[in-house]
Biotite code that builds the C-alpha atoms (Angstrom):
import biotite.structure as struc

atoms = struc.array([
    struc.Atom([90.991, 105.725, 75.045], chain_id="A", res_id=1, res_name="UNK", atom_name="CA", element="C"),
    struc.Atom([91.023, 105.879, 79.008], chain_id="A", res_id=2, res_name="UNK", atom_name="CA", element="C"),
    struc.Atom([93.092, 108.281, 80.590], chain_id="A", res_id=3, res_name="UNK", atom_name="CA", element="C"),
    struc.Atom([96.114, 105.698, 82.110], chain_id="A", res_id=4, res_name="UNK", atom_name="CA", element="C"),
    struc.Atom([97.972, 108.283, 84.346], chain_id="A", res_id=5, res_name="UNK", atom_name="CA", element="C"),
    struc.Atom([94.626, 108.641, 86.608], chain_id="A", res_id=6, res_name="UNK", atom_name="CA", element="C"),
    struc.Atom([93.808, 106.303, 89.708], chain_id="A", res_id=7, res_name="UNK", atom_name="CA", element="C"),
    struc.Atom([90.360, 105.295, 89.471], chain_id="A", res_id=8, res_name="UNK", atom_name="CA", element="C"),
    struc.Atom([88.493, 104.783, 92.991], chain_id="A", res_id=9, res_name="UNK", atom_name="CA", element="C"),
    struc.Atom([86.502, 101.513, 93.647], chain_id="A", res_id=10, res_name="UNK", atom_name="CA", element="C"),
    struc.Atom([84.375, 101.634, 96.440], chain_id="A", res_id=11, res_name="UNK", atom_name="CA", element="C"),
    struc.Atom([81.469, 99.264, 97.849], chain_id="A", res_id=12, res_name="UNK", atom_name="CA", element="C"),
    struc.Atom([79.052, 99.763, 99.700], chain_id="A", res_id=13, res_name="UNK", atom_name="CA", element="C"),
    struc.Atom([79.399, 98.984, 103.812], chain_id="A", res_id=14, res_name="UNK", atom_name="CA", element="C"),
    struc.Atom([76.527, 97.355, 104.525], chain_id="A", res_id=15, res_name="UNK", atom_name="CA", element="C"),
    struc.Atom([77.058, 94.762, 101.946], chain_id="A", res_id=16, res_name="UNK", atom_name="CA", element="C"),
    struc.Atom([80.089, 93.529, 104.554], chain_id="A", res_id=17, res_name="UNK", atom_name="CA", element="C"),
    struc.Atom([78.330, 91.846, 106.851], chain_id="A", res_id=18, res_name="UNK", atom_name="CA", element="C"),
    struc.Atom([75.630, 90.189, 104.226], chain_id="A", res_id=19, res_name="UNK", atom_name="CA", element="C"),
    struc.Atom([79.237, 88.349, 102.467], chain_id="A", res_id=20, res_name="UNK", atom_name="CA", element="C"),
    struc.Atom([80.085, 87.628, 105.558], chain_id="A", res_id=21, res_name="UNK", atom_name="CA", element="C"),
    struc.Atom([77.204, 85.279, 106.588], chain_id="A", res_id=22, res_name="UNK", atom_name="CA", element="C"),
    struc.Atom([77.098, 84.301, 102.564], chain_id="A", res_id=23, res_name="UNK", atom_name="CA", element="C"),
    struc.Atom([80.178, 83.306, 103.284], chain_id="A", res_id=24, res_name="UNK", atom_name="CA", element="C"),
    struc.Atom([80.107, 81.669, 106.397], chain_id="A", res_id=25, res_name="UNK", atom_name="CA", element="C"),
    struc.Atom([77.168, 79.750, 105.218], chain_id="A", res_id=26, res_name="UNK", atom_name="CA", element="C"),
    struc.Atom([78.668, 78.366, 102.152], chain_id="A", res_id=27, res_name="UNK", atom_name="CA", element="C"),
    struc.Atom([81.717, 77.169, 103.803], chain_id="A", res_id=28, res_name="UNK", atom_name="CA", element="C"),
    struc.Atom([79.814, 75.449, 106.832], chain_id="A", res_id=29, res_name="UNK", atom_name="CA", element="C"),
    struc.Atom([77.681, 74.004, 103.751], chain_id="A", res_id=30, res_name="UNK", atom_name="CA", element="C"),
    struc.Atom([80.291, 72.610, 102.053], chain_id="A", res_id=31, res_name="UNK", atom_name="CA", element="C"),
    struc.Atom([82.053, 71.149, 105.086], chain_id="A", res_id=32, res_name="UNK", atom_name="CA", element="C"),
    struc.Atom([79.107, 69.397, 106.178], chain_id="A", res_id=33, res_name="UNK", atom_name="CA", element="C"),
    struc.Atom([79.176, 67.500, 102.693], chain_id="A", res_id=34, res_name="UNK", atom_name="CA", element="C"),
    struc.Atom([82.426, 66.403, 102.359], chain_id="A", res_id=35, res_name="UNK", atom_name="CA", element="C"),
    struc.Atom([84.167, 69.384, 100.064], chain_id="A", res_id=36, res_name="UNK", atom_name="CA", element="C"),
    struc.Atom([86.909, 71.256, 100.301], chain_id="A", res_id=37, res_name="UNK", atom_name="CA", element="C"),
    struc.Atom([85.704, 74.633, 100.624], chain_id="A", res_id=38, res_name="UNK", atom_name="CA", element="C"),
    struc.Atom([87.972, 76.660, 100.278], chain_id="A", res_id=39, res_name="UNK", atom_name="CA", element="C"),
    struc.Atom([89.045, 74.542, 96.941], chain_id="A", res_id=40, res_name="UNK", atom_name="CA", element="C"),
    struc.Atom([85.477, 75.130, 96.481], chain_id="A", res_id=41, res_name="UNK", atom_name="CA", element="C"),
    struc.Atom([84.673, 78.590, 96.707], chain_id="A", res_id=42, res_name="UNK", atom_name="CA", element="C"),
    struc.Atom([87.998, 79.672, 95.273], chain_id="A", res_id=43, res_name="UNK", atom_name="CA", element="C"),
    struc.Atom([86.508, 77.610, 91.983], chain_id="A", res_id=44, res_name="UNK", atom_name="CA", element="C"),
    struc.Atom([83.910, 79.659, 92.059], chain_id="A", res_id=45, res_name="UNK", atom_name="CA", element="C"),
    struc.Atom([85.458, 83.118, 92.171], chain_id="A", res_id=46, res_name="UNK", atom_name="CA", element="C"),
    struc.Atom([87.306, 82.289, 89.299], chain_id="A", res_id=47, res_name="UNK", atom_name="CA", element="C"),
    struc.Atom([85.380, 80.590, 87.226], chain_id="A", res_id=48, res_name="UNK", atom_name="CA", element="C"),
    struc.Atom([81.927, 82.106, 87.988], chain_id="A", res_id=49, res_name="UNK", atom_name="CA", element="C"),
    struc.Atom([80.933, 78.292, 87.633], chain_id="A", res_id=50, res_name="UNK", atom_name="CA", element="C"),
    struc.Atom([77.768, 78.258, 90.244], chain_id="A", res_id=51, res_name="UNK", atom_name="CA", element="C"),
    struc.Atom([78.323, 74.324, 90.454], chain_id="A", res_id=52, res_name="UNK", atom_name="CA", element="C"),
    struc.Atom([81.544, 74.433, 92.278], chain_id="A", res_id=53, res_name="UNK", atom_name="CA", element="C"),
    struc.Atom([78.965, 74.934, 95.315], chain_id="A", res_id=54, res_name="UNK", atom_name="CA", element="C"),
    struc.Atom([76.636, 72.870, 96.850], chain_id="A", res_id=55, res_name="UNK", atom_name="CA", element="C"),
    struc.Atom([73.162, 73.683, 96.641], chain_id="A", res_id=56, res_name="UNK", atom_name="CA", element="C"),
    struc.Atom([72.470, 72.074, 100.200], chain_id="A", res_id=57, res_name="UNK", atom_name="CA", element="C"),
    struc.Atom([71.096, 73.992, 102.497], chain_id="A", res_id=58, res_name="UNK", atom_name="CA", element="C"),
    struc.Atom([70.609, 77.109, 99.850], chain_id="A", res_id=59, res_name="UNK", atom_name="CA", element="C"),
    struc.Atom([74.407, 77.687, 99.754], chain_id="A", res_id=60, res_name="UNK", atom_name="CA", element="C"),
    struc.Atom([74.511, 78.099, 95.808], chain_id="A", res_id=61, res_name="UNK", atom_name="CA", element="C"),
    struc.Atom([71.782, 80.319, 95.734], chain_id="A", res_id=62, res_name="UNK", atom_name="CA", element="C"),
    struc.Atom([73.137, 82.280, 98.440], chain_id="A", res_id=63, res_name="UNK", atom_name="CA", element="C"),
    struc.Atom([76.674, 82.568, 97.039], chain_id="A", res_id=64, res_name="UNK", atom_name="CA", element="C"),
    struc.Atom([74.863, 83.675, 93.240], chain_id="A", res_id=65, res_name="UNK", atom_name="CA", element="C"),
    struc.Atom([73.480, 86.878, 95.050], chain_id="A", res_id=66, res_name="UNK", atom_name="CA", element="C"),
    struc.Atom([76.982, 88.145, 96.077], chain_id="A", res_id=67, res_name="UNK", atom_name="CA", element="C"),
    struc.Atom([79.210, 89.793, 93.452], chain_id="A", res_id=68, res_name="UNK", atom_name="CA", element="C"),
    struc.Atom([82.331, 87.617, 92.803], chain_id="A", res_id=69, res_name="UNK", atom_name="CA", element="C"),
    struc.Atom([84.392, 90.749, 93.385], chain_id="A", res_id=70, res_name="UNK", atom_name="CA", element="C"),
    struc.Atom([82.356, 91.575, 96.380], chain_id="A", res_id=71, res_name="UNK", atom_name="CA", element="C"),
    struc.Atom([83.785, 87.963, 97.749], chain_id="A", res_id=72, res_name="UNK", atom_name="CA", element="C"),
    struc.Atom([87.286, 88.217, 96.949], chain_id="A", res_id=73, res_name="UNK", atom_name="CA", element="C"),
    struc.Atom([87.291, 91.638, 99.012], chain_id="A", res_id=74, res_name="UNK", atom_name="CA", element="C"),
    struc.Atom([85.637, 90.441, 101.718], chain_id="A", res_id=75, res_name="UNK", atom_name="CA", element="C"),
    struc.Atom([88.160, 87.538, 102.121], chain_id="A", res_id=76, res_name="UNK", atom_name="CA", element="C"),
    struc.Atom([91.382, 90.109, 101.237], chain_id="A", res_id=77, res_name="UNK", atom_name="CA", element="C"),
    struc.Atom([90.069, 92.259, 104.148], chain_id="A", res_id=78, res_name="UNK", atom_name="CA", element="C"),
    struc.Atom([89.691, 89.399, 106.461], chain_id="A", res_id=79, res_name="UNK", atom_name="CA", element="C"),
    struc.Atom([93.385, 88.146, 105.316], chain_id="A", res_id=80, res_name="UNK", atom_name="CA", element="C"),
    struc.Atom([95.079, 91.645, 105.508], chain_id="A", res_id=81, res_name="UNK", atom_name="CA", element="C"),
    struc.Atom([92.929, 92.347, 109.357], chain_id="A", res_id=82, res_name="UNK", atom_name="CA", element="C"),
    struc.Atom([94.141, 89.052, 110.604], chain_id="A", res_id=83, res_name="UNK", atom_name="CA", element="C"),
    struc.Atom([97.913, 89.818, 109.073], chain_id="A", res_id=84, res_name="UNK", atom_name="CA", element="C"),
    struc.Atom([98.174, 86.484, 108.226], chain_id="A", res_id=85, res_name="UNK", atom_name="CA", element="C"),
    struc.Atom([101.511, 86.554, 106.711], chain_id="A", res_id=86, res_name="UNK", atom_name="CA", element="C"),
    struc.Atom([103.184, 88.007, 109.783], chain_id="A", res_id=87, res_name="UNK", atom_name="CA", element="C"),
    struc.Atom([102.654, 84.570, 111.756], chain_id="A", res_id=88, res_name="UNK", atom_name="CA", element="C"),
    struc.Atom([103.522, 82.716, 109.105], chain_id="A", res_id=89, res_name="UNK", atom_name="CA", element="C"),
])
């Protein structure tokens, strides 16, 4: 059995930040330019891990398969939490 009264540390790797970022960039501009929602979209995706939720056009789905769905969900919580998004809100 684990040991529950320990923090465990996650950590990724830095370089991987700015390789999300265009993943991510591309996929929404992707799924704009057909007609989607993407955020709708993409947030099927993370949740699902169902690669169909994105369009293929103009490589997006094969893009967004390379990056770790946990890798995207921190790269969008970092971008949330830098902007401090709730503040203005």
């Amino acid at each position: 059995m684990a040991d529950l009264s320990s923090t465990q540390f996650f950590r990724v790797k830095p370089d991987q930040e700015v390789q999300v970022k265009e993943v991510l960039d591309v996929v929404y501009n992707a799924m704009e330019e057909k007609g989607y929602n993407p955020v709708n979209q993409i947030v099927g995706y993370i949740m699902s891990g169902d690669p169909t939720y994105i369009t293929s056009y103009k490589g997006a789905r094969s893009m967004i398969m390379k990056v770790e769905r946990d890798e995207l969900v921190e790269e969008l919580l970092k971008e949330y939490i830098r902007n401090r998004s709730w503040e203005r809100d």
